[in-house]
C-alpha positions as CSV (number, residue, x, y, z in Angstrom):
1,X,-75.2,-87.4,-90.1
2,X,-78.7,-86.0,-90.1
3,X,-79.2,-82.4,-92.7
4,X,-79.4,-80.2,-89.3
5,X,-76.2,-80.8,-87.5
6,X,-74.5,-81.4,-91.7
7,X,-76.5,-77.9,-93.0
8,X,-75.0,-76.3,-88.9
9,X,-70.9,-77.5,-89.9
10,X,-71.3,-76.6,-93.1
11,X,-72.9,-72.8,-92.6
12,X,-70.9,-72.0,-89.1
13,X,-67.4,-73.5,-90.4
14,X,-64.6,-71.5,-89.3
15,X,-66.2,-69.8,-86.2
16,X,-65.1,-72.1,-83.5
17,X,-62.8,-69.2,-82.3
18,X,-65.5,-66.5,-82.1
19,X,-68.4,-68.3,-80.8
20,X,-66.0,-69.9,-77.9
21,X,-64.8,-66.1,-77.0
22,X,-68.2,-64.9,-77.1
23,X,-70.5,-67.4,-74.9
24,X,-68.2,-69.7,-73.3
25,X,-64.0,-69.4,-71.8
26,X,-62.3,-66.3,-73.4
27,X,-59.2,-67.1,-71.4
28,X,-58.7,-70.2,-73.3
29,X,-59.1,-68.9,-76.6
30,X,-56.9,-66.0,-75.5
31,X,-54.4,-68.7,-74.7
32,X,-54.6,-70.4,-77.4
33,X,-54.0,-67.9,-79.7
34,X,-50.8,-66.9,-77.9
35,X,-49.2,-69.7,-78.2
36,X,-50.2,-70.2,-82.1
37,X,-52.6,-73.1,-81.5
38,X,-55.5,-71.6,-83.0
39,X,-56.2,-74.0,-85.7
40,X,-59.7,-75.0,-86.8
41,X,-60.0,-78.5,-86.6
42,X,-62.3,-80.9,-89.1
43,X,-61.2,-84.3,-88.9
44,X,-59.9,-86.9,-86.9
45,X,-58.5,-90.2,-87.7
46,X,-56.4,-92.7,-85.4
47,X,-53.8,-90.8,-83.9
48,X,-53.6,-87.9,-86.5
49,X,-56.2,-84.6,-86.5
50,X,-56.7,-82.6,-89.9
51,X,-57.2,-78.6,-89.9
52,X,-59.1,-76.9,-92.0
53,X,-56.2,-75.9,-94.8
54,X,-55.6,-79.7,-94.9
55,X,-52.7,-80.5,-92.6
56,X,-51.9,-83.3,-90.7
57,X,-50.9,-83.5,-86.8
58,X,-50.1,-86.4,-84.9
59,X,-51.5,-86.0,-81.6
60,X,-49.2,-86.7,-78.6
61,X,-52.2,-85.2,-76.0
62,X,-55.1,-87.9,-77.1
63,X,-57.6,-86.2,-75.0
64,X,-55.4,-86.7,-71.9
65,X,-55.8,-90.2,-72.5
66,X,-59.6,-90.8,-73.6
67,X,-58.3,-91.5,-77.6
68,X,-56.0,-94.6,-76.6
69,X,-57.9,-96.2,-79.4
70,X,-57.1,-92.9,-81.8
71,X,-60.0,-91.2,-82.9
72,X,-63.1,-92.4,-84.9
73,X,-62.6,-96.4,-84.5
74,X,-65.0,-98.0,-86.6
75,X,-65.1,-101.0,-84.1
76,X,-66.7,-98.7,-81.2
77,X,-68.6,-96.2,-84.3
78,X,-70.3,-100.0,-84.9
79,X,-70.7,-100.8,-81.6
80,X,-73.0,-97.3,-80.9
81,X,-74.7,-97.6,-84.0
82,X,-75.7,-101.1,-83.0
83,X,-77.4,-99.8,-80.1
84,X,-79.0,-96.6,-81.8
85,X,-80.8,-98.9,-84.3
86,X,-81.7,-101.4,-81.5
87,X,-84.4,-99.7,-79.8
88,X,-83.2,-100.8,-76.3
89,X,-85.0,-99.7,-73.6
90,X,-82.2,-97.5,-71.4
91,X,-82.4,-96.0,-68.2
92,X,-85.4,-97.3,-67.2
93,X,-84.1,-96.7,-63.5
94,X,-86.2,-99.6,-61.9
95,X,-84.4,-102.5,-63.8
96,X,-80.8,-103.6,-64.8
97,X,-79.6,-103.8,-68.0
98,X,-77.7,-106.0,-70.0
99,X,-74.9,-104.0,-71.6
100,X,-73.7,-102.7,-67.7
101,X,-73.5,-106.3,-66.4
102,X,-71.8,-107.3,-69.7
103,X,-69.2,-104.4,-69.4
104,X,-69.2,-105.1,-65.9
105,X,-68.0,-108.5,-66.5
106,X,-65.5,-107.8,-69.0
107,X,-63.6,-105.2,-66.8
108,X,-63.5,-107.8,-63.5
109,X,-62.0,-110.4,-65.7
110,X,-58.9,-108.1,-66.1
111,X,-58.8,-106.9,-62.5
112,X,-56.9,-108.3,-59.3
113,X,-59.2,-111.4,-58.5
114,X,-60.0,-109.5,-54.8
115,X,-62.0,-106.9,-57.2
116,X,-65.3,-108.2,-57.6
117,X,-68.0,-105.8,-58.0
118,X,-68.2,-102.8,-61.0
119,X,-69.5,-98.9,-60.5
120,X,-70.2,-96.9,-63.1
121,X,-70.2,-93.5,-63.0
122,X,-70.0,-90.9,-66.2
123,X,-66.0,-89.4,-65.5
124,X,-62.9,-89.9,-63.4
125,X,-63.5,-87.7,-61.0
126,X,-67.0,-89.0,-60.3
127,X,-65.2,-92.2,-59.8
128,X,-63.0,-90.8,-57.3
129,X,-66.1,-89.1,-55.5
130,X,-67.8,-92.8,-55.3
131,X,-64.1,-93.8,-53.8
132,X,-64.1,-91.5,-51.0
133,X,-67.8,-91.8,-50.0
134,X,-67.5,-95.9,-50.4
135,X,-63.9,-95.8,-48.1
136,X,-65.5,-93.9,-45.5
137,X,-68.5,-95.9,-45.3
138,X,-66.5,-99.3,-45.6
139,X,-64.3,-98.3,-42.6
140,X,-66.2,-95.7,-40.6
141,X,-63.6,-93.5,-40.4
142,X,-63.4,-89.5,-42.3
143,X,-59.5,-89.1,-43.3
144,X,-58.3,-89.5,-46.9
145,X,-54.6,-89.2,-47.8
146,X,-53.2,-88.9,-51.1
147,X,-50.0,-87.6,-52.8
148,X,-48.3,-83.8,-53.3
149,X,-48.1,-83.3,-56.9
150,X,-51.2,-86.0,-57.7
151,X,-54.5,-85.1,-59.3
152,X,-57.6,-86.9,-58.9
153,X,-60.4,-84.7,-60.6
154,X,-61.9,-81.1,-60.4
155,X,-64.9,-81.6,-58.2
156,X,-65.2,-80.3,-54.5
157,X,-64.4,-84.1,-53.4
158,X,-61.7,-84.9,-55.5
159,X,-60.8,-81.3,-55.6
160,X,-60.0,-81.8,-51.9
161,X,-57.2,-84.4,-53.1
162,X,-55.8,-82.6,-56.0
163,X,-52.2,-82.2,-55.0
164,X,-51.3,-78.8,-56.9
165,X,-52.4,-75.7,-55.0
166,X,-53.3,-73.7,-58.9
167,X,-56.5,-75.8,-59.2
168,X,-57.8,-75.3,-55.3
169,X,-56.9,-71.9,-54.6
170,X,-59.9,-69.9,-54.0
171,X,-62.5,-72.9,-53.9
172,X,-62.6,-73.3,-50.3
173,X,-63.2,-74.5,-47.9
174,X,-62.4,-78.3,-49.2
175,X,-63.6,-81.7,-48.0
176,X,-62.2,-81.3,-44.1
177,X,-59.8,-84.7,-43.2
178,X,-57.9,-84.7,-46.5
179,X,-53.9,-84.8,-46.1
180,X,-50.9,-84.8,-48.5
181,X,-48.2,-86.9,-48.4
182,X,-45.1,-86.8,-50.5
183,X,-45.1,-88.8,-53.4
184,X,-42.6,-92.4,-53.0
185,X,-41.9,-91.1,-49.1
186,X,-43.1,-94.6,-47.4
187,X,-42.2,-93.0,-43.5
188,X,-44.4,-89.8,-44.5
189,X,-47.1,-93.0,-45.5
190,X,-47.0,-94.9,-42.1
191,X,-47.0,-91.7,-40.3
192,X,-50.3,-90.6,-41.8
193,X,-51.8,-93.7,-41.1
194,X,-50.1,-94.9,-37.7
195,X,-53.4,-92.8,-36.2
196,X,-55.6,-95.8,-37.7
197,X,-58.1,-93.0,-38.7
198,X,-57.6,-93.1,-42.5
199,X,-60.1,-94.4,-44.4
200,X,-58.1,-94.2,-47.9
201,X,-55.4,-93.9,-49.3
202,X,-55.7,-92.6,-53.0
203,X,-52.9,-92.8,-55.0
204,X,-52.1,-92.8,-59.2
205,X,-49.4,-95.9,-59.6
206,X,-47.8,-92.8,-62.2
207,X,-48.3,-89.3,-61.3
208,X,-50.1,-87.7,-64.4
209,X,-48.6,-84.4,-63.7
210,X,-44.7,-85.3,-64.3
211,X,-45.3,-88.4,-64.9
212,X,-43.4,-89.4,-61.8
213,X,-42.7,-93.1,-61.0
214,X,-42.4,-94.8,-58.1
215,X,-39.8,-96.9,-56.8
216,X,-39.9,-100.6,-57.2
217,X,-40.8,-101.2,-53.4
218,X,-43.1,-97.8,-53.0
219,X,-46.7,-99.5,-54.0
220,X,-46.3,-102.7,-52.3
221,X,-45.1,-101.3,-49.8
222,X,-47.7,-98.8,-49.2
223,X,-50.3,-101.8,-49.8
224,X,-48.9,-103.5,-46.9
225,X,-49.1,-100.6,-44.8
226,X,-52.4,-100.3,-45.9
227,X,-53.4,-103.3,-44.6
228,X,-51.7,-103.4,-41.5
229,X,-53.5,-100.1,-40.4
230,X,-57.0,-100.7,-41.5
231,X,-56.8,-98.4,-44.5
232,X,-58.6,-99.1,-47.9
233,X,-56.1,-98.5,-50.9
234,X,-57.6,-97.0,-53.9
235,X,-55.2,-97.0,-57.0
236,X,-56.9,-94.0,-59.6
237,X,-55.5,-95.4,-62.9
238,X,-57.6,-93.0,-64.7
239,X,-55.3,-92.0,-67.1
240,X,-52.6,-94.4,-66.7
241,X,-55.0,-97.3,-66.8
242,X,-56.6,-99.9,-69.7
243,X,-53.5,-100.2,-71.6
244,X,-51.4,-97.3,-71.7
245,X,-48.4,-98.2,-69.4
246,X,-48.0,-101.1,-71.2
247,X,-50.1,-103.4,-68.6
248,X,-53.6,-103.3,-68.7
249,X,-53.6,-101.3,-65.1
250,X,-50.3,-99.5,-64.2
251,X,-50.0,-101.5,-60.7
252,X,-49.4,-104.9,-62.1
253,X,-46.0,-103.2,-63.0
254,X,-45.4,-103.9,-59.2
255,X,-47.6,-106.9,-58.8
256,X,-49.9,-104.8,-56.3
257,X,-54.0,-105.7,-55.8
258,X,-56.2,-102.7,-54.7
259,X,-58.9,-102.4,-52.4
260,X,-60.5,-100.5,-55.3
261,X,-59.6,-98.8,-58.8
262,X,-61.1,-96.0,-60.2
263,X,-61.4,-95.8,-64.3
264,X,-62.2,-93.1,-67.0
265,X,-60.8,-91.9,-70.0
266,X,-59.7,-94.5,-72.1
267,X,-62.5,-96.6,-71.4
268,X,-64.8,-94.3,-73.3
269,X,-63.3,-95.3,-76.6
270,X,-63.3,-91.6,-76.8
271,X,-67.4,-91.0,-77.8
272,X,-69.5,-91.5,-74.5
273,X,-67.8,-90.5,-71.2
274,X,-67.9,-93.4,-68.6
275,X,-66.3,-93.7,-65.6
276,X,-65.8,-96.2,-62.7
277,X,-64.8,-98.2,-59.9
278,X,-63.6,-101.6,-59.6
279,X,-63.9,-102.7,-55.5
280,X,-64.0,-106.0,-53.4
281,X,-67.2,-107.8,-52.5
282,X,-66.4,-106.1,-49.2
283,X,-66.7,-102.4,-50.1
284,X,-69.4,-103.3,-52.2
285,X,-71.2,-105.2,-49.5
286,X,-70.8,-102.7,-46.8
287,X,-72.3,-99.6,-48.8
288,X,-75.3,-101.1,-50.4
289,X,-75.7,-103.9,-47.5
290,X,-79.4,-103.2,-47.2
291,X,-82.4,-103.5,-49.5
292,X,-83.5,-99.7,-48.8
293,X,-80.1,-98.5,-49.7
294,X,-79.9,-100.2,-52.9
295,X,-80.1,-96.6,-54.4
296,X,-77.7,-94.6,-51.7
297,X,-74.8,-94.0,-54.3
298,X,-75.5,-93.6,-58.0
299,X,-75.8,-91.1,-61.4
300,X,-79.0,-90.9,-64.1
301,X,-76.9,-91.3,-66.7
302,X,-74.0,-94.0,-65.6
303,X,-74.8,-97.0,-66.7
304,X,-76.8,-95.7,-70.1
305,X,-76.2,-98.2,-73.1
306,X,-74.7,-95.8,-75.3
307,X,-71.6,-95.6,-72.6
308,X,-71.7,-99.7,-72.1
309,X,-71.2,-100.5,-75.6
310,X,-68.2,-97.8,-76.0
311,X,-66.9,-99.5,-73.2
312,X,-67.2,-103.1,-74.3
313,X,-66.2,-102.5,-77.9
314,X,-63.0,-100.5,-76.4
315,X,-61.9,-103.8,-74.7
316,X,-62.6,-105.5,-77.8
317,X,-60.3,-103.5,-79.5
318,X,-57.8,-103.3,-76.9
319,X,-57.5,-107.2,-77.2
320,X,-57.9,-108.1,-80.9
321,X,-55.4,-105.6,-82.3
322,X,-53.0,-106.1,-78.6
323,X,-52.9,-102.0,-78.1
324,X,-51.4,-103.3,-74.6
325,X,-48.5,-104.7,-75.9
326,X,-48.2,-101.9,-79.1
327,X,-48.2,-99.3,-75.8
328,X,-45.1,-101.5,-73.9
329,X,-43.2,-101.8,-77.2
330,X,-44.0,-98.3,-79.1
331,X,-42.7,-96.8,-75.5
332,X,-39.7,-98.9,-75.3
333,X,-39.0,-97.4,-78.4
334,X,-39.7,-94.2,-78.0
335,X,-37.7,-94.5,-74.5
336,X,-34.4,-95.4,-76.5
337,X,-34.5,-92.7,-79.1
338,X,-35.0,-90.0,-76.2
339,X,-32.3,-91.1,-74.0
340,X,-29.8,-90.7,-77.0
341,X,-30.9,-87.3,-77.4
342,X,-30.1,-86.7,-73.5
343,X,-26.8,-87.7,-73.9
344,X,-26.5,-85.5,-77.0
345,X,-28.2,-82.5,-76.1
346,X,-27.3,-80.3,-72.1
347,X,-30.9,-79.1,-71.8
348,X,-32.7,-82.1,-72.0
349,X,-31.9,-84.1,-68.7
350,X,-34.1,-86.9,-68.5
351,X,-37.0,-89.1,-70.6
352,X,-39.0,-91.8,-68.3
353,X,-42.2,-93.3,-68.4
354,X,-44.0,-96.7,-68.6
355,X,-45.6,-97.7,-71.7
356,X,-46.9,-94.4,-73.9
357,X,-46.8,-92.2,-70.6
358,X,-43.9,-90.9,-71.2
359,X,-41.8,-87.1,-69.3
360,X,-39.3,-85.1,-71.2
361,X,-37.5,-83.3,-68.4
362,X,-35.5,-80.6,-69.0
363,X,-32.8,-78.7,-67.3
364,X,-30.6,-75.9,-66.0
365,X,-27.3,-76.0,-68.6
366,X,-24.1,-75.9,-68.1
367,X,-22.3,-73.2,-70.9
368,X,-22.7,-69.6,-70.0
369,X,-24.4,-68.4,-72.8
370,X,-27.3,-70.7,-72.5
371,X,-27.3,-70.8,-68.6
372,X,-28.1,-67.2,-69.1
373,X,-31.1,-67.2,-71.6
374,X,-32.6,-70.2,-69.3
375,X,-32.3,-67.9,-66.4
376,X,-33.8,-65.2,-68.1
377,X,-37.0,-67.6,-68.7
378,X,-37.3,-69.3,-65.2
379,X,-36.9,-65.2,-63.5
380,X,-40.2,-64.8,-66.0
381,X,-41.7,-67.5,-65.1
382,X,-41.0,-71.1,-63.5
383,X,-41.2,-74.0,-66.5
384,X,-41.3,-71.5,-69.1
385,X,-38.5,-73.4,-71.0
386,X,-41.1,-76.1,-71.5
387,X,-43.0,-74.0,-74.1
388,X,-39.9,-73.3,-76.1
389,X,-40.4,-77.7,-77.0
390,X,-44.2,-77.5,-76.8
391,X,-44.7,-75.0,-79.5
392,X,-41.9,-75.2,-81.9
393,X,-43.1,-79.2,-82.1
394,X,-46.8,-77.9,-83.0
395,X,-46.0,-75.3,-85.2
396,X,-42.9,-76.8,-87.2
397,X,-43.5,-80.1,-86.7
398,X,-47.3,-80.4,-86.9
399,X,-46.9,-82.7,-83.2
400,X,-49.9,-81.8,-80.2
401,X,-48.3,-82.4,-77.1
402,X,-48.2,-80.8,-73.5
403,X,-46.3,-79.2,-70.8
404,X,-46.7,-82.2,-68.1
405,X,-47.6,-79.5,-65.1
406,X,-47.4,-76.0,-64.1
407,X,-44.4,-74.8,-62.7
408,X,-42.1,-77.5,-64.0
409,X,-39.9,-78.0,-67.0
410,X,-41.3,-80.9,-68.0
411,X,-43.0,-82.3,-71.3
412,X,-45.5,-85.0,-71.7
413,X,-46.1,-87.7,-74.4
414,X,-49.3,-89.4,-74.1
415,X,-49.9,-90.6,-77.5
416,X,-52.7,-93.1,-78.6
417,X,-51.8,-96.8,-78.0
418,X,-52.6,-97.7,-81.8
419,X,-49.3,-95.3,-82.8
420,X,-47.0,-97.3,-85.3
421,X,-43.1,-97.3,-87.1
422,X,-44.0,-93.5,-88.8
423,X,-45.2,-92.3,-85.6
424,X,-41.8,-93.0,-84.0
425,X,-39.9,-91.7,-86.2
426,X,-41.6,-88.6,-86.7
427,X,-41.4,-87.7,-83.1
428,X,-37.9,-88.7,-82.5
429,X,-36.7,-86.4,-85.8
430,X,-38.7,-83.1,-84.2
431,X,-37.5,-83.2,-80.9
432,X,-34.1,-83.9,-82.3
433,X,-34.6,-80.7,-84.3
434,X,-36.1,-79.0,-81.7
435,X,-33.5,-79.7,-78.8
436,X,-31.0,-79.2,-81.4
437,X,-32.2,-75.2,-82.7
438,X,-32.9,-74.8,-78.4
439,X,-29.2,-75.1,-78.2
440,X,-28.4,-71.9,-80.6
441,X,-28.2,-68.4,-78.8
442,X,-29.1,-66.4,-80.0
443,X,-32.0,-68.1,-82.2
444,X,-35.6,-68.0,-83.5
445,X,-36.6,-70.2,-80.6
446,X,-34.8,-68.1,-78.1
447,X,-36.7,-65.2,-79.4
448,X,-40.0,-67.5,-79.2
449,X,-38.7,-67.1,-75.7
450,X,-38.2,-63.5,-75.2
451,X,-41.7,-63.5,-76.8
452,X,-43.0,-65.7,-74.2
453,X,-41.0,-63.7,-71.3
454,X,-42.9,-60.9,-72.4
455,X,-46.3,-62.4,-71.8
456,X,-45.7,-64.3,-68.5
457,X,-44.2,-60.7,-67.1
458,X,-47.4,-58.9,-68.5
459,X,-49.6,-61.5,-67.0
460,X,-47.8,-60.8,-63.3
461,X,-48.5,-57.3,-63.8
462,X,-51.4,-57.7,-64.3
């Protein structure tokens, strides 16, 4: 580390809090110390983050998603280091580097053989821009469907797809020819795409927000229809992608090939953001199909070698310590342990995912004196119940984790793949604990609620 940024941690240490409230979001910090998770932060390590009095937390967020590898790997700290000392010439603009086509490569290899040809891009929700404008060129048409409920990315493009009204409301007007479909509805599919005016069809083969699956006959299904009306399918396995439902992309779960796949996160191995998509010769071939539009679709920055060597070393890890098969068993696991604690416990109604994506749902109960507090929290707010598991796991139990989506009673678990034996265990104890003090009224977490009534009720009123 060079003696600036060293002599800037050591001197500013501490005043994350203040600088963040003064120059950049003062909601968040607002929020954050709210809910109690105003810690100061100095070190991370695999899937475990350090605070400045020393204490460990095992991280069930993982960056939604980019820290499948944990944090700090010394496989991809080698791999960036190796090209820092290297002198390579980057971004020269009017050439093509190595690194890209390398990375390019190794991300094809573990693709549907229909997919091809690589884009990079810097995030996922440049990838799903490059998907919309690459569909409507392929197939000369201007509608996009995706899901209700699905997100794709926060920019005006993707934005126009996000399927949860809290992140579009007052950005309009959106991309025009955009429609929502429910999620797993096949006849609400076909009758979007009976007009044969849809370019794509944009989907996540698991909804991030909920973590909702889809039936076995959903995907292929929807593929087929696809096909049969002229429609490019785009599967956006940004965050459940490169290992973490246990298959190295989500969809071979239901043995489904895409027109094109969009990728972030993971691939980063959580240092240089890089994004992309994964298409057939045919989308590639229609967008770029002259000389003098060689350059019609790109970013300065996407294919830089700092972001090609994260990438390349994170499949490197990926493969030599099998973080593919750790995320199918670890979630397996983690599956089994849940499930007993939703027999045991009223509140807690449901766990599913695939691989380490995993949804804690929670429920209306049945005795009086708990239906009561839990309609006390839903009249406050919708999903508040979720916090009263969120927070009691961070501050008791030292576990980062997150409510799955607003408005729902939901949890999500989206641990790094590289989690081992003392990471199950230590989850499955706290939320037995936690479940277990939710089911005492009165209790401390029921006045954690009351506590949290209060606030959702101010913030109405105001």
């Amino acid at each position: 580390m060079s003696t600036y940024i060293a002599g800037l941690l050591r001197d500013r240490a501490g005043q994350n809090f203040s600088l963040h409230e003064e120059h950049l979001n003062t909601q968040m910090v607002r929020v954050l110390k709210a809910i109690g998770y105003d810690r100061v932060y100095t070190r991370g390590q695999g899937p475990y983050l350090y605070d400045n009095q020393g204490h460990e937390y095992l991280d069930l967020l993982s960056g939604f998603g980019v820290y499948a590898l944990g944090r700090n790997h010394p496989t991809v700290i080698q791999a960036l280091q190796d090209v820092l000392t290297s002198e390579l010439p980057d971004m020269v603009q009017m050439d093509v580097s190595l690194l890209s086509g390398l990375l390019g490569e190794a991300l094809l290899q573990r693709c549907p053989e229909r997919l091809t040809k690589m884009f990079f891009c810097n995030s996922g929700t440049e990838a799903v821009e490059a998907a919309i404008k690459f569909a409507r060129y392929t197939t000369k048409r201007d509608r996009i469907v995706y899901c209700e409920h699905g997100y794709h990315g926060l920019t005006m493009g993707s934005l126009s797809l996000n399927g949860e009204n809290v992140f579009r409301e007052g950005f309009g007007p959106l991309l025009p020819g955009c429609a929502a479909v429910p999620f797993n509805d096949l006849a609400a599919l076909e009758q979007a795409l009976a007009g044969k005016d849809v370019a794509a069809f944009i989907v996540e083969p698991v909804q991030g927000k909920g973590v909702n699956l889809p039936s076995d006959d959903y995907l292929p299904e929807a593929a087929r229809l696809c096909a049969q009306y002229g429609t490019l399918f785009v599967a956006d396995e940004i965050q459940c992608g490169i290992g973490r439902t246990g298959k190295f992309w989500a969809v071979e779960h239901w043995g489904v090939e895409p027109d094109m796949i969009c990728m972030a996160k993971a691939l980063s191995g959580g240092f240089i953001p890089v994004g992309g998509v994964a298409m057939s010769s045919r989308v590639m071939e229609a967008v770029f199909n002259r000389m003098d539009r060689a350059v019609v679709h790109g970013s300065t920055f996407s294919k830089n070698n700092m972001a090609m060597a994260a990438g390349l070393a994170t499949l490197k890890v990926i493969e030599e310590e099998k973080l593919v098969e750790n995320a199918a068993r670890r979630g397996d696991e983690l599956l089994a342990g849940m499930r007993q604690l939703v027999d045991k416990y009223e509140l807690f109604q449901a766990a599913r995912g695939k691989g380490l994506m995993i949804a804690l749902e929670f429920g209306s109960p049945k005795s009086l004196s708990l239906k009561a507090a839990w309609t006390m929290l839903e009249a406050a707010n919708k999903g508040l119940f979720s916090q009263m598991i969120t927070i009691p796991l961070f501050k008791n139990h030292r576990i980062l984790s997150q409510v799955a989506g607003h408005g729902m009673n939901v949890v999500k678990f989206l641990p790094p793949l590289v989690i081992g034996d003392r990471d199950r265990d230590w989850i499955l104890a706290a939320l037995d604990e936690v479940i277990a003090d939710c089911h005492k009224v009165p209790g401390a977490i029921w006045d954690l609620g009351k506590t949290l009534t209060g606030h959702a009720l101010k913030s109405k009123a105001g």
